[in-house]
N, C-alpha and C positions, 0 to 999 in steps of 0.2 A: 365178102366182108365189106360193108361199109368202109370208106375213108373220110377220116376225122382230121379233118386241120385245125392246127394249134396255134391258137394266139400267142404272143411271146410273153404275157404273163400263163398261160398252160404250159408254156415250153421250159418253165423255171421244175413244171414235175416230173414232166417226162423225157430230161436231161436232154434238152435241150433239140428232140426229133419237130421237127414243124408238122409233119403228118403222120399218124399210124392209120391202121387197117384195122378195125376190131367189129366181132360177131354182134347182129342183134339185130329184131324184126320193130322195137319200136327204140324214140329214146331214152328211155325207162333202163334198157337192157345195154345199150351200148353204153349210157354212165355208171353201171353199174360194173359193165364188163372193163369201163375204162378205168373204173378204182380199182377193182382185183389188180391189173396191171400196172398202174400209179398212182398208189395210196397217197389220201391227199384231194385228188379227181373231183371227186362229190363233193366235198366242203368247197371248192373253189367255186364250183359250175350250179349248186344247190342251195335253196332255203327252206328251212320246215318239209325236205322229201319233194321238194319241185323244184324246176329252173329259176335262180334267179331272177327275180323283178328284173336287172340291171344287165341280163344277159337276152340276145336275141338270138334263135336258135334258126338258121338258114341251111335247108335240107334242098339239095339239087337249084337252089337259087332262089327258093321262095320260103318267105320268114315264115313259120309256125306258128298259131296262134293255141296250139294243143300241147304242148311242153310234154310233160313226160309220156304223155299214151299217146302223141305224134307216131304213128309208122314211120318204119324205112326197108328202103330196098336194100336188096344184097349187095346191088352195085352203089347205092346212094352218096354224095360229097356231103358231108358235113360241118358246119362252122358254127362255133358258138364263139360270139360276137359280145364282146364288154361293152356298155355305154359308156362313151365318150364323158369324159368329163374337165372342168377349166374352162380357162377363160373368166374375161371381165370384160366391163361397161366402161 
């Protein structure tokens, strides 16, 4: 199973674990597999049935430019990644 690490806004769903383990061959499958487990998941990480505009999805170290039909391995690290936002001039 894939390992999924959780930003500490993800970590407000999945009481508070920073990483789980969860099944799936693409990311399609493991955000789906990660709402079955913490309902919630998908409205957070999703827009209109895809990855957030505002989220960058970093699989084994390299950003995804394929969001939900991205592959992953069995072994694969996972991080979905929120834009930074603030600041001023």
């Amino acid at each position: 199973m894939a390992e999924v690490w959780m930003s500490p806004r993800m970590q407000r769903i999945t009481g508070g674990k920073d990483k789980v383990r969860v099944a799936g061959a693409t990311v399609r499958q493991i955000v789906n597999n990660l709402e079955k487990e913490f309902p919630g998941m998908k409205e957070e990480l999703c827009e209109d049935d895809d990855i957030d505009p505002g989220i960058a999805v970093v699989i084994d170290g390299e950003t995804s430019n394929l969001g939900m039909i991205e592959r992953v391995n069995e072994d694969s690290e996972i991080h979905f990644i929120p834009a930074m936002a603030g600041g001023s001039v």
